[in-house]
C-alpha positions in Angstrom: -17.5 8.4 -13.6 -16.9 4.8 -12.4 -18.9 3.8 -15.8 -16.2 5.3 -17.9 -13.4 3.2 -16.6 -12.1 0.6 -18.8 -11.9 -2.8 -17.2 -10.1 -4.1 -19.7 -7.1 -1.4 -18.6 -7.4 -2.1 -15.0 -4.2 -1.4 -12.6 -3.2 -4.6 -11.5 -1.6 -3.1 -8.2 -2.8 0.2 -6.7 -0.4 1.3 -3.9 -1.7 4.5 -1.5 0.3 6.6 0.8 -2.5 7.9 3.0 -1.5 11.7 3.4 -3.0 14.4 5.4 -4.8 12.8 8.7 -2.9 15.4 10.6 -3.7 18.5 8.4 -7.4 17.5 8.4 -7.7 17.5 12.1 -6.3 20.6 12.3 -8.6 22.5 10.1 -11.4 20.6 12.4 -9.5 22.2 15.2 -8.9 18.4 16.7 -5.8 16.8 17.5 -3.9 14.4 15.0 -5.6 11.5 16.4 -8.9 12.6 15.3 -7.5 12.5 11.7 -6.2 9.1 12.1 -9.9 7.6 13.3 -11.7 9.5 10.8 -9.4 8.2 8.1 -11.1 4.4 8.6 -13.9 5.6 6.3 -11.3 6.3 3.4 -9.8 2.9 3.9 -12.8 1.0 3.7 -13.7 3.4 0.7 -11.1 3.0 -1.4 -10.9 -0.9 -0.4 -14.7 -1.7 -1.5 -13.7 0.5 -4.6 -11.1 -1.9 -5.7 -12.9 -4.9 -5.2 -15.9 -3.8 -7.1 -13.7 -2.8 -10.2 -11.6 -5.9 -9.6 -8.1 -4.5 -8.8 -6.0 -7.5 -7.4 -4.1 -6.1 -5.3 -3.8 -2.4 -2.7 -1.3 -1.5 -0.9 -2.0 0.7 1.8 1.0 2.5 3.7 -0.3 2.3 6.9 2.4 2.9 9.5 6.5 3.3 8.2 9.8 2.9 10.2 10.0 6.6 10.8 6.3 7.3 12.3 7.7 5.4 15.6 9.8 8.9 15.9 6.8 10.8 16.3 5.5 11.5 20.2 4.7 8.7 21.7 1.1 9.5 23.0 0.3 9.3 18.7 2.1 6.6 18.2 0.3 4.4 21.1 -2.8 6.1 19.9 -2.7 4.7 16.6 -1.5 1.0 17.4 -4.7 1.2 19.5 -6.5 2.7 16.5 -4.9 -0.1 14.6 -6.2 -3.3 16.6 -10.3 -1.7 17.1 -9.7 -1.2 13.2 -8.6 -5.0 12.2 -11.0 -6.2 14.2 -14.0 -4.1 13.5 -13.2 -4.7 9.2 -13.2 -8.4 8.9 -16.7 -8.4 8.5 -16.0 -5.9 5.8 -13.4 -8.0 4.5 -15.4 -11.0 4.3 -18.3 -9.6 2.5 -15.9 -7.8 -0.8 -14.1 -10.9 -0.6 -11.0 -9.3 0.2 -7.6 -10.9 1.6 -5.5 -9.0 3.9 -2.0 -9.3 3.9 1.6 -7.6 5.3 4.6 -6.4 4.3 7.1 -4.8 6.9 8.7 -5.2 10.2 5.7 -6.6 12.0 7.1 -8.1 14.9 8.2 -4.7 16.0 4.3 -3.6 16.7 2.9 -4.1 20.2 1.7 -8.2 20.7 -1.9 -7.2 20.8 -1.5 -5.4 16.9 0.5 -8.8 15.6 -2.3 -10.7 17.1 -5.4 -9.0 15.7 -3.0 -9.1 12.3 -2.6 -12.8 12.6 -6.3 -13.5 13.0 -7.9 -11.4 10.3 -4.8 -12.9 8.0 -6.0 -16.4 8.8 -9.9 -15.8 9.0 -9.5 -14.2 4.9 -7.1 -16.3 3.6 -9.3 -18.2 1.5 -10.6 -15.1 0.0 -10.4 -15.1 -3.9 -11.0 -11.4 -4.4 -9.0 -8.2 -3.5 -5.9 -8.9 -1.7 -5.4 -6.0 0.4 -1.7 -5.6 2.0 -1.1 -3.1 4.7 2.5 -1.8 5.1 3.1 -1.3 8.8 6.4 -0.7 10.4 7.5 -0.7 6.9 10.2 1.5 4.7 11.5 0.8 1.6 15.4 1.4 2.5 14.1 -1.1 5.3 13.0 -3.4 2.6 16.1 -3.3 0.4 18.3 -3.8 2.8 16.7 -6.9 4.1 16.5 -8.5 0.7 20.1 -8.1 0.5 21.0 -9.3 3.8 19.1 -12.7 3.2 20.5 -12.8 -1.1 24.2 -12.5 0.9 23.2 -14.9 3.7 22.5 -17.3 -0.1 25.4 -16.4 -1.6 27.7 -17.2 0.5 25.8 -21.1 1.5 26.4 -21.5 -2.2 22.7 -21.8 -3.2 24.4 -19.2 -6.2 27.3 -16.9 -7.7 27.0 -13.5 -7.2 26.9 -13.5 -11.1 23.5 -14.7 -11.2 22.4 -11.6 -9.7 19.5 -10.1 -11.7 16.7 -7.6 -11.4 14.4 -10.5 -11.4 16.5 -13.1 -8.8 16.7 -9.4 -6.3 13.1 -8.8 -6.6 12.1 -12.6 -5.2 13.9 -11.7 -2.1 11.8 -7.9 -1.6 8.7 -8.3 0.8 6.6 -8.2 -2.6 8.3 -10.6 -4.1 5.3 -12.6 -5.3 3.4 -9.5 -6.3 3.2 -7.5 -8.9 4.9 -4.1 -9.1 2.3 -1.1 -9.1 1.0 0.4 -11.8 -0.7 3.3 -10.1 0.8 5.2 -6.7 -1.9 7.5 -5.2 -0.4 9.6 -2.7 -3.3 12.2 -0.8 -3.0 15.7 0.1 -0.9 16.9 -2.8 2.7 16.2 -1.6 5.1 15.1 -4.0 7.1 12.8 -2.6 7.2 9.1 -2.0 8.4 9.1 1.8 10.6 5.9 1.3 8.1 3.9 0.3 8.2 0.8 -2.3 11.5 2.3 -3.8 12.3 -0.7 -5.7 8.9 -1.5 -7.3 7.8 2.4 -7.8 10.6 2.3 -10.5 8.1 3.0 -13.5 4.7 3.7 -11.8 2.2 5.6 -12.9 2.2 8.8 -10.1 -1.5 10.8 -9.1 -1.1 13.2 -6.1 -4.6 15.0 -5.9 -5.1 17.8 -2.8 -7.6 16.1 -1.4 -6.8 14.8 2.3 -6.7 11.3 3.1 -10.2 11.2 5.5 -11.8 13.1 2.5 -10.9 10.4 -0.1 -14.0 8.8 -1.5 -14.4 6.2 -4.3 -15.1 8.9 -6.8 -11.4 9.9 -6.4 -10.4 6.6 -6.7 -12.6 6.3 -10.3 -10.5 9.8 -10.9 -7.5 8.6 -10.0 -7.6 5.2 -12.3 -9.4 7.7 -15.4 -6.3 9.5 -15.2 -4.2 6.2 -15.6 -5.7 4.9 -18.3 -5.0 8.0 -20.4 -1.6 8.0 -19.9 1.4 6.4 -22.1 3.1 3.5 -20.5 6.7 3.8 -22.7 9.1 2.0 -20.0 11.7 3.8 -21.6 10.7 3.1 -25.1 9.6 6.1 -28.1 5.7 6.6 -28.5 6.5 4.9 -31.8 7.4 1.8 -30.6 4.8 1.2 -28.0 2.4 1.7 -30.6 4.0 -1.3 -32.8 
């Protein structure tokens, strides 16, 4: 499958929300949790997967601004889950050449999770490969409403007139704002909804919502997934006849 994708046609930006821990451990007849840790093995799947087809960048929604209202023994369960994890995938990191990154409200996570964050940022920063940004403590209402507090905040020092106000100038001031929008959102488990995530940038992405749960996501489903993309008819609003010319 892998040796039918067209590298040529690659999604710059591949952005996942990782569905279905939950629903996975239940049919195991184990608690949430155990979904969340066997879920590391899709991560580092679908990361190695990227970096060996030469995606630039995945985003992973790791953690958003509503999962602190679920009970807090999951919650502290999975910040826990998150530090062993950073630490334990640097090696992993290293060796695909990959970069991680953040977007979200980071300095609400516990000071042991920014910590761990900090030091896997700084020991792959000079990574050339994959750049691999988790979302955690992140929302996309969050998101837009930051970027507007801080293009205000610029306004009104006078760095410009509210007339200069674009789709371009608002995007600089989004978390992404040096990325690239996605191409390609893969959300597991066969939901279809985006769950207030990348609002802004999922404007004209490419959607692929297959059944299969998060920890069972394998790079086969991520050759799928991209197969799937590449067949498709990017129009941004334009006739078939005109992306042709």
């Amino acid at each position: 499958m892998k040796d039918h994708i067209d590298l040529s046609n690659l999604p710059q930006h591949i952005a996942v929300i990782m569905d279905g821990n939950g629903r996975w451990a239940k049919q195991q007849g184990a608690a949430r949790v155990f979904g969340h840790r066997s879920a590391i093995k899709a991560v580092r799947e679908v990361t190695e997967g990227c970096a060996e087809l030469g995606v630039k960048y995945l985003t992973l929604y790791a953690f958003s601004t509503e999962n602190w209202n679920r009970p807090k023994f999951e919650v502290d369960a999975l910040m826990t889950l998150l530090v062993h994890t950073i630490r334990g995938e640097i090696k992993t990191l290293m060796d695909n050449n990959v970069r991680l990154a953040t977007i979200g409200h980071t300095e609400a996570l516990p000071k042991a999770c920014q910590n761990e964050l900090q030091e896997a940022i700084r020991a792959t920063e000079g990574n050339t490969g994959l750049t691999l940004i988790l979302a955690l403590s992140y929302s996309g209402r969050w998101e837009i409403i930051e970027a507007v507090r801080q293009l205000a905040a610029d306004v009104q020092r006078g760095q410009f007139q509210p007339e200069a106000i674009d789709e371009g100038l608002f995007s600089k001031y989004l978390a992404t704002g040096n990325i690239p929008d996605p191409e390609l959102m893969i959300r597991t488990s066969g939901e279809m909804r985006i769950s207030n995530f990348m609002l802004w940038q999922l404007a004209y992405s490419e959607f692929y919502m297959p059944d299969v749960l998060w920890p069972d996501f394998r790079k086969p489903h991520l050759w799928e997934a991209i197969l799937t993309y590449q067949k498709r008819e990017r129009r941004f609003g334009k006739t078939s006849e005109q992306v042709v010319k």
